[in-house]
MMTF fields as JSON, N, C-alpha, C and O atoms, coordinates in Angstrom:
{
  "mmtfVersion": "1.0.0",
  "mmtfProducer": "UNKNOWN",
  "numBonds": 347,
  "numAtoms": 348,
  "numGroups": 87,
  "numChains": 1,
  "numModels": 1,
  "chainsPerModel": [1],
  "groupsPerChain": [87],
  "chainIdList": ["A"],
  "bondAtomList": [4, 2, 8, 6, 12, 10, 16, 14, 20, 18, 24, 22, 28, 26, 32, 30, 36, 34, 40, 38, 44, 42, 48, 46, 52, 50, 56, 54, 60, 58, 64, 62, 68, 66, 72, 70, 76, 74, 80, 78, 84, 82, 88, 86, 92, 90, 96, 94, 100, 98, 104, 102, 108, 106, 112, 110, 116, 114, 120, 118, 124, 122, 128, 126, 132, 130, 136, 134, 140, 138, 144, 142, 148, 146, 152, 150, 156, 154, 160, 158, 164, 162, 168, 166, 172, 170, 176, 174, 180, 178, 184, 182, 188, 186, 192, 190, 196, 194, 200, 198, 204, 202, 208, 206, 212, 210, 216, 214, 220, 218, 224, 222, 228, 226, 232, 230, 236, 234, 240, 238, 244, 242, 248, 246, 252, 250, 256, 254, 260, 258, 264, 262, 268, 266, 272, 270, 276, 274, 280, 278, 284, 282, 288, 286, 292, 290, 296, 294, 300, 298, 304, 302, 308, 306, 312, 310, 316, 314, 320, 318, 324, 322, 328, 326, 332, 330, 336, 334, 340, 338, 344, 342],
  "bondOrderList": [1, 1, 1, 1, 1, 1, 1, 1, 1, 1, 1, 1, 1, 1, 1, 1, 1, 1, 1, 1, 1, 1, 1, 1, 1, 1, 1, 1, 1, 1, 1, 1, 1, 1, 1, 1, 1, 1, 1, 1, 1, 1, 1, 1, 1, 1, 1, 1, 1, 1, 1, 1, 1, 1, 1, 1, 1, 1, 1, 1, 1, 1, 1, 1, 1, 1, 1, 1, 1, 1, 1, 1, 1, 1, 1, 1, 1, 1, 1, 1, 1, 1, 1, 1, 1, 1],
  "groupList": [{"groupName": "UNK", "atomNameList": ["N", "CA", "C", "O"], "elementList": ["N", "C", "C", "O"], "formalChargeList": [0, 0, 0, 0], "bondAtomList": [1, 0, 2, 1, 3, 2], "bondOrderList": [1, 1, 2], "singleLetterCode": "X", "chemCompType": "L-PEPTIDE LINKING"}],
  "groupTypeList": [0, 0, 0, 0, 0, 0, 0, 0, 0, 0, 0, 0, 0, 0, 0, 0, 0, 0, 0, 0, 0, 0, 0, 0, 0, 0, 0, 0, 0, 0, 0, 0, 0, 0, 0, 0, 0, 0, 0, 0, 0, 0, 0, 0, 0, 0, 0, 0, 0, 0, 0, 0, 0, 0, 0, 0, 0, 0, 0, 0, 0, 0, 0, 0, 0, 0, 0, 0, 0, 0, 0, 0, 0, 0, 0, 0, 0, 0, 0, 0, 0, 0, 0, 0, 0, 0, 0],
  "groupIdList": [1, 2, 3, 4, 5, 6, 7, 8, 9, 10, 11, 12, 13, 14, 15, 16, 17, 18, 19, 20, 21, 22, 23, 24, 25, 26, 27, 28, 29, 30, 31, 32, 33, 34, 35, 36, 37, 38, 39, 40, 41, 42, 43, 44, 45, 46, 47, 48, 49, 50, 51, 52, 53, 54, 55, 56, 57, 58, 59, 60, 61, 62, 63, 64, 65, 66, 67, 68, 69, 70, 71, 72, 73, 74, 75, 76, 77, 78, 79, 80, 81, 82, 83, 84, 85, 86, 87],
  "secStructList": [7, 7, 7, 7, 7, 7, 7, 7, 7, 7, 7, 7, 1, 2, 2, 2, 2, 2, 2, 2, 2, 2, 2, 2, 2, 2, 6, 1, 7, 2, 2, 2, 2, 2, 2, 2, 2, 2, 2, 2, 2, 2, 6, 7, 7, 6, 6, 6, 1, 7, 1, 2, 2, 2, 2, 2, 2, 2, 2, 2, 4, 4, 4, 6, 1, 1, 7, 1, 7, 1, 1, 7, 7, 1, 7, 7, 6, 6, 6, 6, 6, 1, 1, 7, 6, 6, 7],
  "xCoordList": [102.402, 101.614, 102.258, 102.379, 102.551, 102.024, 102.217, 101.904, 102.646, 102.074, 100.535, 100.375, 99.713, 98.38, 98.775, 99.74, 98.068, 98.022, 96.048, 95.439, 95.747, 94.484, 94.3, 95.071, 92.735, 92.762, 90.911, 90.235, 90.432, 88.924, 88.419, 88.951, 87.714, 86.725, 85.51, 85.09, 84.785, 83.037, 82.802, 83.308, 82.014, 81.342, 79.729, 79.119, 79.022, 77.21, 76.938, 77.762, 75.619, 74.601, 74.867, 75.115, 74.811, 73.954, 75.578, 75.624, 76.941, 78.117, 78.47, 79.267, 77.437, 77.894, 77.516, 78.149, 75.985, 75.14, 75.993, 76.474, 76.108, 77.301, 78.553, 78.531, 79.256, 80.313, 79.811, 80.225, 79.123, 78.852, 78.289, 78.567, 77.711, 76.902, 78.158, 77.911, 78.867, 80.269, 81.099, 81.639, 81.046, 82.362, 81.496, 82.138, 80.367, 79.685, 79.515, 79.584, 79.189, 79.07, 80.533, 80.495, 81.724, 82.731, 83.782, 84.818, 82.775, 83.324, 84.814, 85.873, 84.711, 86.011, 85.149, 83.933, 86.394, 86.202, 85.751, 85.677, 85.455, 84.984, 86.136, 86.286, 86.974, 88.629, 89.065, 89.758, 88.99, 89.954, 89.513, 90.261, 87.895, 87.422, 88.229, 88.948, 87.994, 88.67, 90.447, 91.333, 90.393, 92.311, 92.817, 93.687, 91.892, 92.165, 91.872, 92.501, 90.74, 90.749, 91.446, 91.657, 91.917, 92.794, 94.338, 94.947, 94.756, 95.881, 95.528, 96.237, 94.701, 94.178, 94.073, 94.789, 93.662, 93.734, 95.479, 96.287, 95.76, 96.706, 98.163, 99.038, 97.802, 99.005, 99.058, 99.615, 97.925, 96.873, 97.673, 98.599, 97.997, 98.733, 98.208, 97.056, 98.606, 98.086, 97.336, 96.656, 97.337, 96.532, 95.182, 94.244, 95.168, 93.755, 93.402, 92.57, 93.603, 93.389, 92.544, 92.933, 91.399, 90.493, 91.594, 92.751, 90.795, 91.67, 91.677, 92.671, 89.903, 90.183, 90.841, 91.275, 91.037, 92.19, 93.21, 94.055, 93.54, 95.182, 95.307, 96.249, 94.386, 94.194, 94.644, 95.728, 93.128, 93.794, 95.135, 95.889, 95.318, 97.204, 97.9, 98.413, 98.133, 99.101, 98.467, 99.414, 97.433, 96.969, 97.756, 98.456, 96.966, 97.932, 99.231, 99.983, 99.88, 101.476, 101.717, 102.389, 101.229, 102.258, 101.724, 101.895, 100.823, 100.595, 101.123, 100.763, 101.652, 102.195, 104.001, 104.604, 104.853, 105.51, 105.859, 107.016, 104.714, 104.704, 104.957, 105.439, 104.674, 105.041, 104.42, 103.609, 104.306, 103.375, 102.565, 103.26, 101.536, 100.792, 101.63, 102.116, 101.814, 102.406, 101.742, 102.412, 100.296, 99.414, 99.328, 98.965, 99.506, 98.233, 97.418, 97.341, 96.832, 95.603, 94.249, 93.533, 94.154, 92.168, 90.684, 89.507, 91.399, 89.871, 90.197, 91.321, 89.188, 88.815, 88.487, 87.77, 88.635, 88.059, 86.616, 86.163, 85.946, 84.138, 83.535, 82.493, 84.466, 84.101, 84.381, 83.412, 85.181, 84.982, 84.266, 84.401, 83.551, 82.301, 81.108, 80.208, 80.934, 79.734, 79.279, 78.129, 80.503, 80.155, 80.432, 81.243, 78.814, 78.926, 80.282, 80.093, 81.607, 82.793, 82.306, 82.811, 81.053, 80.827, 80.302, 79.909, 80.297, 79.843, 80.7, 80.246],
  "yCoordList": [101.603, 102.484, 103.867, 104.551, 104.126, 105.656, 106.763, 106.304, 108.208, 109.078, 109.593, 109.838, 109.628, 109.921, 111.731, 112.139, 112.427, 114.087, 114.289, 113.932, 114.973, 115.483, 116.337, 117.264, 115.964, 116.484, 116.98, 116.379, 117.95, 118.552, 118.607, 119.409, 118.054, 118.307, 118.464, 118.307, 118.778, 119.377, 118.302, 118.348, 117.492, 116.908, 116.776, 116.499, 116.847, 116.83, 115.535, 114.744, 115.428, 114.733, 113.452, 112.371, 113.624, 112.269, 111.528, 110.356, 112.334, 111.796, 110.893, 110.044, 111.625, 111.645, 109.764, 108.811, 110.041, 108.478, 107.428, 106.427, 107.93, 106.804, 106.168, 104.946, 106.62, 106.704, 106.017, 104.869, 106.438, 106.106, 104.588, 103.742, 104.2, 103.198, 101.843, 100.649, 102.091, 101.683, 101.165, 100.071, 101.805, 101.803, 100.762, 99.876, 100.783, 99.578, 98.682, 97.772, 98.334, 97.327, 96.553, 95.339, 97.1, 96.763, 96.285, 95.654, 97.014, 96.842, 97.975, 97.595, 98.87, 99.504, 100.985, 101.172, 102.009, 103.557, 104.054, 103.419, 105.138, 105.965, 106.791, 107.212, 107.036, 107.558, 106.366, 106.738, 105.358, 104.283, 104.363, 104.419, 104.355, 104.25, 105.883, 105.861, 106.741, 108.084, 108.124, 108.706, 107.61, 107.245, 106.465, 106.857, 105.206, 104.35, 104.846, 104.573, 105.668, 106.014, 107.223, 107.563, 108.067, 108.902, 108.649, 109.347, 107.525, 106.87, 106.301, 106.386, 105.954, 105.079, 106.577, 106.765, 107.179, 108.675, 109.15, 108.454, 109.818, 110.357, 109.32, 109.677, 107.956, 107.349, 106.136, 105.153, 107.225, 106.745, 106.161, 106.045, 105.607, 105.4, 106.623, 106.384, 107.712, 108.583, 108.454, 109.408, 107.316, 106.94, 106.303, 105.794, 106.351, 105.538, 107.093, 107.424, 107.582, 109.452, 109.916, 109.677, 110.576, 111.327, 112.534, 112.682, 113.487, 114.555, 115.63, 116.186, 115.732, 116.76, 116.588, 117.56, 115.329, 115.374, 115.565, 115.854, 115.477, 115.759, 117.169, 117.547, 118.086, 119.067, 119.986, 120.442, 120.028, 120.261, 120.18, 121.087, 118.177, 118.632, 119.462, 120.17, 119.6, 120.38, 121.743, 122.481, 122.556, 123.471, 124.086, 125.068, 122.401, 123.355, 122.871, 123.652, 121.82, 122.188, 123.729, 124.694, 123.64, 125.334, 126.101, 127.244, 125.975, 127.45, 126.941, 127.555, 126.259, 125.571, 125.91, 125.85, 126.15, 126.145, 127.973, 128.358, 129.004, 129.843, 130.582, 131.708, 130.072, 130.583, 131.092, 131.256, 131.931, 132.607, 134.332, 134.965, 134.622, 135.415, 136.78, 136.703, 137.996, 139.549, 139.907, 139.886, 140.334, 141.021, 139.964, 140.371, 138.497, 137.748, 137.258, 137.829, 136.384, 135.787, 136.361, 136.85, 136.281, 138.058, 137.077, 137.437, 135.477, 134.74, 134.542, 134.773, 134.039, 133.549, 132.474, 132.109, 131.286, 130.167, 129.755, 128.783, 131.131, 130.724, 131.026, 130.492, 132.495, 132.381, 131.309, 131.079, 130.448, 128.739, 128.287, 127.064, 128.57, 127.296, 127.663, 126.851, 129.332, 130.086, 129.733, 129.974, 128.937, 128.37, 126.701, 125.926, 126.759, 125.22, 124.91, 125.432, 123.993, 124.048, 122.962, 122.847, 121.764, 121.019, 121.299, 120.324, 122.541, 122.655, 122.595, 122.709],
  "zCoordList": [107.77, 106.918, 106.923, 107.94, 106.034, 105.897, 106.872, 107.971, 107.007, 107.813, 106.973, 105.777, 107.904, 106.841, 106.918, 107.564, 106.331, 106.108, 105.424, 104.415, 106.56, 106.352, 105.428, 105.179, 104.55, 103.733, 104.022, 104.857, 103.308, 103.455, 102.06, 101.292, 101.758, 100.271, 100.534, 101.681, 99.59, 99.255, 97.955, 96.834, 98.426, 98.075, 97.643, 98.675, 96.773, 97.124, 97.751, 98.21, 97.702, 98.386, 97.667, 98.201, 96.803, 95.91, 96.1, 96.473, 95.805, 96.116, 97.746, 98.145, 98.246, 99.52, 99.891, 100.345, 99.322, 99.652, 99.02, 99.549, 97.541, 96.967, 97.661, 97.805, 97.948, 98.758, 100.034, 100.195, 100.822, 102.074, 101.651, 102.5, 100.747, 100.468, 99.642, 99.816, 99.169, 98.337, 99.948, 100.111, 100.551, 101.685, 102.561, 103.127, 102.693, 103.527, 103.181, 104.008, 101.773, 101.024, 100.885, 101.085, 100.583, 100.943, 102.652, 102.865, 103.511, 104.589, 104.594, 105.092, 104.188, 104.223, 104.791, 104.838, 105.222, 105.658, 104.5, 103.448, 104.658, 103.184, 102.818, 101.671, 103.801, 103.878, 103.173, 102.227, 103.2, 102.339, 100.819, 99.843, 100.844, 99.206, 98.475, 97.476, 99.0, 98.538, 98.553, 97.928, 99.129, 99.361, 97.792, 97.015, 97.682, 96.394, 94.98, 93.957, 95.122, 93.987, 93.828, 92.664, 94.874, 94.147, 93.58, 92.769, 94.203, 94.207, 92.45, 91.447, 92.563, 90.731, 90.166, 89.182, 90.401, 89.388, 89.514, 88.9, 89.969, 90.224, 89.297, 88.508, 89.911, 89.315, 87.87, 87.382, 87.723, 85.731, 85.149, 85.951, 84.076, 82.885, 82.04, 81.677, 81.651, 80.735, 79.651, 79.273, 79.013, 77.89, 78.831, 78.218, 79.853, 80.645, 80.759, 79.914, 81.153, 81.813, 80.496, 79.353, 80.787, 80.261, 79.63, 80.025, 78.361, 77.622, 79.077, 79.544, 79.723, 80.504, 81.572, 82.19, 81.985, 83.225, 82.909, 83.756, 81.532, 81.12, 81.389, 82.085, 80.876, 80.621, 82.014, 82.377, 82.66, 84.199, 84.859, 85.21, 84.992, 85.236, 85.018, 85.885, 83.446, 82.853, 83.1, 82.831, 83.452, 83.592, 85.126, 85.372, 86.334, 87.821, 87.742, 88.325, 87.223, 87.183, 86.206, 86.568, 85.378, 85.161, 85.771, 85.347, 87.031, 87.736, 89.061, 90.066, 89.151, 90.452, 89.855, 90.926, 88.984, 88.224, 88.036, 88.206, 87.671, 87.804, 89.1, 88.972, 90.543, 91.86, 91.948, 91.036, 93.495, 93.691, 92.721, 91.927, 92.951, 92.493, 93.024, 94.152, 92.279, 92.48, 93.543, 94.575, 93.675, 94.627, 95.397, 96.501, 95.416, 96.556, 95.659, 94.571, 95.862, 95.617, 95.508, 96.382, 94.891, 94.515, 94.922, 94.906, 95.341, 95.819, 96.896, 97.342, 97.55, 98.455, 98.697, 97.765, 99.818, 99.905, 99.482, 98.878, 100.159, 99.919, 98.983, 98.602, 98.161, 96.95, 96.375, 95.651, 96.249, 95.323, 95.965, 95.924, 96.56, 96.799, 96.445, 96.233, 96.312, 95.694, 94.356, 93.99, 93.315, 91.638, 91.902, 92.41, 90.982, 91.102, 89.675, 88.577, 89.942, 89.151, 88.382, 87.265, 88.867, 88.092, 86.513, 85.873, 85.931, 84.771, 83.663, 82.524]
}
C-alpha cells in the first residue's frame, strides 16, 4: 500500500452520521469510504464532473499556478470556518 499522508476536514453532523453509517454497513473505515470517493472525484472523466467542479479546479490550479501571495495570506484558518462555504 501506499505511504498514507494525513489529512483534517470539517465536516457537519448530518455528514458525519452518513458516513459513519455507510462505513458500517459496508464493513470498511470511514478513512477508506473518504479515501474512495475522493480518488472517484479527483480522477473523474470530465464529462462525469459537475460544471461547478470544473469550475473550482480550474479556479485553484490558476491560483496554485499564480505562486505565492505579495503580503502573505490576509486569512486565517478560523476565519474559514466562521462562513458556512456551503452556500
Amino acid at each position: 500500500m501506499a505511504r498514507m499522508v494525513r489529512k483534517q476536514i470539517c465536516i457537519d453532523e448530518r455528514l458525519d452520521k452518513d458516513l459513519e453509517r455507510l462505513a458500517r454497513s459496508q464493513g470498511v473505515s470511514q478513512s477508506r469510504i473518504v479515501r474512495e470517493a475522493l480518488d472517484r472525484l479527483v480522477h473523474a472523466d470530465a464529462s462525469v464532473a459537475t460544471s461547478s467542479q470544473l469550475r473550482v479546479l480550474d479556479a485553484m490550479r490558476e491560483r496554485a499556478d499564480a505562486g505565492p501571495l505579495a503580503g502573505g495570506r490576509a486569512w486565517t484558518r478560523e476565519s474559514l470556518h466562521e462562513h458556512d462555504v456551503s452556500r
